[in-house]
C-alpha positions as CSV (number, residue, x, y, z in Angstrom):
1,X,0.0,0.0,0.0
2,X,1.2,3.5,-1.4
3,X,1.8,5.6,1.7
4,X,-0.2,9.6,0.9
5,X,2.3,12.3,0.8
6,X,1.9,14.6,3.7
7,X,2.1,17.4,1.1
8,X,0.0,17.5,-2.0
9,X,-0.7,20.2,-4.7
10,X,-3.2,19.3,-7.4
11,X,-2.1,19.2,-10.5
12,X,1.4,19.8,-9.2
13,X,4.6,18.9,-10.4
14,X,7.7,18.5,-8.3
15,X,9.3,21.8,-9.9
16,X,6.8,23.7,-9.7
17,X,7.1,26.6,-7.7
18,X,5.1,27.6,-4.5
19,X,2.0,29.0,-4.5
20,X,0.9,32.1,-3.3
21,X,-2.2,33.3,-1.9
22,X,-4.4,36.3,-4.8
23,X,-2.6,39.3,-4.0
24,X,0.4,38.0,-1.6
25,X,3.2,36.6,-2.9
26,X,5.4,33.7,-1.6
27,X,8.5,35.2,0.9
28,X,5.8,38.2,1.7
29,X,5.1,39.1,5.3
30,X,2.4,38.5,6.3
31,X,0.3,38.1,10.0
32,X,-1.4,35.5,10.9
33,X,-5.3,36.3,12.3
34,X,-5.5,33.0,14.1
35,X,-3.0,33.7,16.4
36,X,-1.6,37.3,15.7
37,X,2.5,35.7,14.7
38,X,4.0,37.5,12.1
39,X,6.1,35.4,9.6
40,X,6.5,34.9,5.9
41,X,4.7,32.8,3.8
42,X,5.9,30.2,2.5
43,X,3.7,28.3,0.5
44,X,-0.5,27.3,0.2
45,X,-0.7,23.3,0.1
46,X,-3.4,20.9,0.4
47,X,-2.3,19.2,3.6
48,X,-3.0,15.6,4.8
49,X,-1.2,14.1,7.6
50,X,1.1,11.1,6.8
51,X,-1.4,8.5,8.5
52,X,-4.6,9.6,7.1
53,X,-5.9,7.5,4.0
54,X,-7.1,9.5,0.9
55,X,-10.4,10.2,-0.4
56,X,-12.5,8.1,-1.0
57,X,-11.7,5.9,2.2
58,X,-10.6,9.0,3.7
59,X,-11.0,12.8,4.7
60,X,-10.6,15.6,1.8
61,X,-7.2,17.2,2.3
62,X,-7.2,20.6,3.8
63,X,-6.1,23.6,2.1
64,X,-3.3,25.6,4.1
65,X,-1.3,28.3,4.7
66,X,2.9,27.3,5.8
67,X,4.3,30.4,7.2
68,X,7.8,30.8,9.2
69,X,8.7,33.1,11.4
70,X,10.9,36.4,10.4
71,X,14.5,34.9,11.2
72,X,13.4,31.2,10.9
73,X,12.5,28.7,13.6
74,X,9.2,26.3,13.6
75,X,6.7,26.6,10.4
76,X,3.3,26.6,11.4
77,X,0.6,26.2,9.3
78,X,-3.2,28.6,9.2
79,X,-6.3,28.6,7.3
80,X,-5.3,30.6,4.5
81,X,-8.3,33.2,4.8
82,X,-6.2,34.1,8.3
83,X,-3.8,35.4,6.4
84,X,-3.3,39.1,6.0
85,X,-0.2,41.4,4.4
86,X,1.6,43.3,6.9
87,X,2.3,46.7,5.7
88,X,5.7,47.9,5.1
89,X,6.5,50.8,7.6
């Protein structure tokens, strides 16, 4: 049994590049609603965890936003309707 990546993009190839979200680009700061961090974003994925089986046996991936904090450090991910541009200034 094929194991489901952890990481998906439909109709995705391995070089493609990472998305955005309309109007923020990928590296952009941005703040995230949810929890008010500030990092950048890094890419909009559909997400499944590693152990959970894919549709039809499974749940629908979820579609999310992989931002890092300013510096580096831990990713975290967010819905990405939390996610907001932070204003230069």
């Amino acid at each position: 049994m094929n194991r489901p990546s952890c990481r998906e993009r439909t109709n995705a190839t391995a070089g493609d590049p990472p998305a955005g979200l309309p109007g923020i680009p990928v590296g952009a700061l941005v703040r995230d609603r949810a929890t008010g961090r500030e990092g950048t974003l890094r890419d909009v994925l559909l997400y499944r965890s590693a152990g959970e089986l894919p549709e039809p046996e499974g749940r629908p991936a979820r579609r999310l936003a992989f931002l890092r904090p300013v510096g580096g450090g831990r990713e975290w991910t967010t819905e990405p309707d939390q996610v907001v541009a932070v204003e230069p200034g």
